[in-house]
N, C-alpha and C positions, 0 to 999 in steps of 0.2 A: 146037284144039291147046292144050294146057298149061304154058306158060313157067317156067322156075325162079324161085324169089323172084330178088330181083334187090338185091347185094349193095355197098355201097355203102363205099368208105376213110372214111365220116365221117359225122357225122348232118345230117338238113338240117338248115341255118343256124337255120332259125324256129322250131326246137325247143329252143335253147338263148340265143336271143336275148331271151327276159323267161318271166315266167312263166306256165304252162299250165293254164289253166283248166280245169276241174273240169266237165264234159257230162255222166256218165251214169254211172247205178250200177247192179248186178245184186248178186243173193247170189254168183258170185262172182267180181267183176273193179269194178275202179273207173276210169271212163274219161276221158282227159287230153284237152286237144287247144289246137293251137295253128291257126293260120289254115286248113289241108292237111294236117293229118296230125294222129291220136291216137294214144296211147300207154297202157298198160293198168295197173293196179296186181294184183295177185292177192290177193285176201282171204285170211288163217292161218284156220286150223283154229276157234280159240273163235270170229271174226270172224262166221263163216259159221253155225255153230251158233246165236251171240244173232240172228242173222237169222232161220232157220230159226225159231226160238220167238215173235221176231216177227211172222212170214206167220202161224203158228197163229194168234196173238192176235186179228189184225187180222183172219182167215175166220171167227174166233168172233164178232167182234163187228159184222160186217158182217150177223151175222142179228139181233143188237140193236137197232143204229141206225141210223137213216133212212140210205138207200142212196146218197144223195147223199154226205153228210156222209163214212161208210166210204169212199167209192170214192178222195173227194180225199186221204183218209189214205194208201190202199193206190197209187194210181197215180202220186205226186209226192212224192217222201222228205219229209219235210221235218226243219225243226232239231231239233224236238222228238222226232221218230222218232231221228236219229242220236244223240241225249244217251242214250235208253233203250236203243239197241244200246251205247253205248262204256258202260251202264253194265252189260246182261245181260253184256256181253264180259268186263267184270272178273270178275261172279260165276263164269264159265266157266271163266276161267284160274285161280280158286283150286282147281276139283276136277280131280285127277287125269282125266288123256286117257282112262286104260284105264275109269276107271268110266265116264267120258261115251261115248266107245266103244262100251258093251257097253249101252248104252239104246235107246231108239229113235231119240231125237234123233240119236245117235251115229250110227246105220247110214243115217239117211237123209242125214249129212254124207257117208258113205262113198258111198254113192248118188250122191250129188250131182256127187264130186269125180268117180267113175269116169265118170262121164255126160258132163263135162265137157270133161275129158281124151280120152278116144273120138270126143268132135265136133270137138276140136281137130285130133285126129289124124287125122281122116278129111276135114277140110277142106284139110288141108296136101295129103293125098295126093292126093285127086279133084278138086279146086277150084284149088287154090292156081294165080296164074297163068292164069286164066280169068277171063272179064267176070263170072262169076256169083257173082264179090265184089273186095271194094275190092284193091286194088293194093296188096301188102306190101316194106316193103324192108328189109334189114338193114346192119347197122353195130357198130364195135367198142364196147364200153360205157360208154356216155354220163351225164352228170352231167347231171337237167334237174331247174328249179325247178317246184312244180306248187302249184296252189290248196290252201289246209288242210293236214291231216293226211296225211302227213306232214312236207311243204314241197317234198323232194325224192325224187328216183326214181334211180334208175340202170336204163337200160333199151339192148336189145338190137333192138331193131326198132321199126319205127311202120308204121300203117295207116293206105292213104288215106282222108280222111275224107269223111264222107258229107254232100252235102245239109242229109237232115235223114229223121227215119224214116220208111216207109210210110205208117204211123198219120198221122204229123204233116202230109204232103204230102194227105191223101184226107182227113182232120178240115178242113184249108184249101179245097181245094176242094168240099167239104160246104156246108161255110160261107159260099160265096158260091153256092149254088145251080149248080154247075159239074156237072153231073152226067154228062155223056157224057164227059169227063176222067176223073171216080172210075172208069169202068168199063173207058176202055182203061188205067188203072194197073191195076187189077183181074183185066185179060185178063193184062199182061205179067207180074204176078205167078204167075200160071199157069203161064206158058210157062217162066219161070225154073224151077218146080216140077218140071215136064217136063226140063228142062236137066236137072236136078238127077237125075234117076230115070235119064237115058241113061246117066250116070258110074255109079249105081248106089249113090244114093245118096238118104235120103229125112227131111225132120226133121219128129218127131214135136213138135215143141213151135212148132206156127206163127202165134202172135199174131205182129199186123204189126209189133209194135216189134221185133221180131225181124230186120228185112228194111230196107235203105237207099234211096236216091233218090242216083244220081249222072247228070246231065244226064237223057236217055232209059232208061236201064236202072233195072230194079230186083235191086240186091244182097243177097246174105247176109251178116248182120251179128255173128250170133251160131250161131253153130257148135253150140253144147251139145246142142241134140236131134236132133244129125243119126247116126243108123243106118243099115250096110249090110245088114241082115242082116233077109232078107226075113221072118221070122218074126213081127219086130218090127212091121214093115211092116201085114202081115196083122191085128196086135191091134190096132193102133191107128186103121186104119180100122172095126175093128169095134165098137171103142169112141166113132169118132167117129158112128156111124150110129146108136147107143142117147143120146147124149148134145143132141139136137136140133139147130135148121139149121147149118151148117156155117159161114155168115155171121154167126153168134154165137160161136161156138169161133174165131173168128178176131178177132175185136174189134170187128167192126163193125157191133154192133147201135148204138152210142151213134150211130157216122156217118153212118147209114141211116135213122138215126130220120125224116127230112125227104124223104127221095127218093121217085120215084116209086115207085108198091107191086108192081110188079116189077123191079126192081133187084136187091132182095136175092133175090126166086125164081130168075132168072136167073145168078145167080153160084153159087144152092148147086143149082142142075140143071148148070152147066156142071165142079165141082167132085165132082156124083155120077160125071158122064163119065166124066171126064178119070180118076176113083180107083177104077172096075171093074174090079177086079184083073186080068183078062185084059187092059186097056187099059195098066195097070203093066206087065205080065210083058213086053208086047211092047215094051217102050225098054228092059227091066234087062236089063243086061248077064246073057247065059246062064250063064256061069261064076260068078254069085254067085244063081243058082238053088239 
């Protein structure tokens, strides 16, 4: 069953109690959080554009330099990446919206936001109030301090926070040779997947940093590629079957590199299963056929 958010005369204490550290960035959300609960910033328009020119940079030059080197660029912000976003941001905001707009970078900001927006919405509506993401609450709006730029937020909800991400929890137990753990997170990941398809609902964008750890479950953390619309559905398996194993489109060729050498067979024969379209059709819901 699906619970209403759950609405609250005030914010919890520990969100205004000192100030809220700075956890996690996307192209577009910047993420807060205090001991139980995060809070989100939404990236403007140039913000998310000097990003987007960014990701270009860094997949250009990931075929230049040693793969190591790219990868810690592209997988961990760092100070140096954020001075050249807040400085591509200024070149942004001196040109007009409608030329930037009417480019490509422009359309694939429009892209972006409508993608975002759609997974927002479609989280609220099929999810929200279900174990198969963190606990939301809302409140009247709040004055909280937060790490950097800006200093402060004014915000209207917090999300409970996670753990720590998929990636993070199975890279850990990777690491100490724990291997029949990586696989039943592996398997629960799945079944969330499955959760996911019965509401009718399915996201196209499934790296595990996408996906949370709270006790035993595994959560949806980021909403942005999730699509009802089976169409969608259909392309994106077709694109993942030309694109090779399916444990590499999800992030875990670096965590598997050590396991036994069926681990990753076993995860991408259980993941051809589980996504034979007639194995979909039978959980989605008939009425979004």
């Amino acid at each position: 069953m699906r619970r209403p958010l759950q609405a609250l005369d005030k914010a919890p204490e520990e969100l205004t109690r000192g100030r809220l550290k700075r956890i996690g960035e996307g192209v577009g959300k910047v993420v807060y959080a205090s001991e139980h609960w995060v809070v989100k910033r939404d990236r403007g328009a140039s913000e998310i554009i000097a990003l987007i020119l960014i990701w270009r940079l860094m997949k250009r030059l990931e075929k230049i330099l040693p793969r190591r080197f790219a990868s810690r660029w592209t997988s961990r912000p760092s100070a140096a990446l954020r001075v050249l976003r807040m400085a591509l941001q200024s070149v942004v905001s001196l040109v007009p919206k409608a030329v930037w707009f009417s480019t490509h970078w422009g359309r694939m900001w429009q892209k972006f936001v409508h993608r975002d927006v759609r997974g927002e919405y479609l989280a609220v509506k099929h999810l929200s109030g279900t174990s198969l993401v963190p606990e939301t609450v809302t409140f009247p709006p709040t004055l909280v301090r937060v790490g950097g730029w800006p200093g402060w937020l004014v915000v209207t909800e917090a999300t409970e926070r996670v753990e720590e991400t998929l990636y993070d929890r199975l890279k850990k137990l990777a690491s100490e040779g724990r291997w029949d753990e990586v696989e039943r997170w592996l398997e629960r990941l799945l079944e969330l997947r499955r959760a996911g398809w019965r509401r009718g609902v399915f996201s196209v964008d499934a790296h595990l940093k996408n996906f949370g750890v709270i006790q035993s479950r595994v959560v949806l953390i980021d909403a942005g590629g999730l699509t009802d619309h089976w169409e969608d559905v259909e392309q994106h398996l077709a694109s993942m079957a030309r694109n090779g194993p399916p444990s590499h489109q999800f992030g875990l060729a670096e965590i598997l590199k050590d396991a036994p050498p069926d681990l990753a067979a076993r995860f991408d024969a259980r993941w051809r299963e589980i996504t034979e379209p007639r194995a979909i059709r039978d959980l989605w819901p008939a009425s979004q056929l």
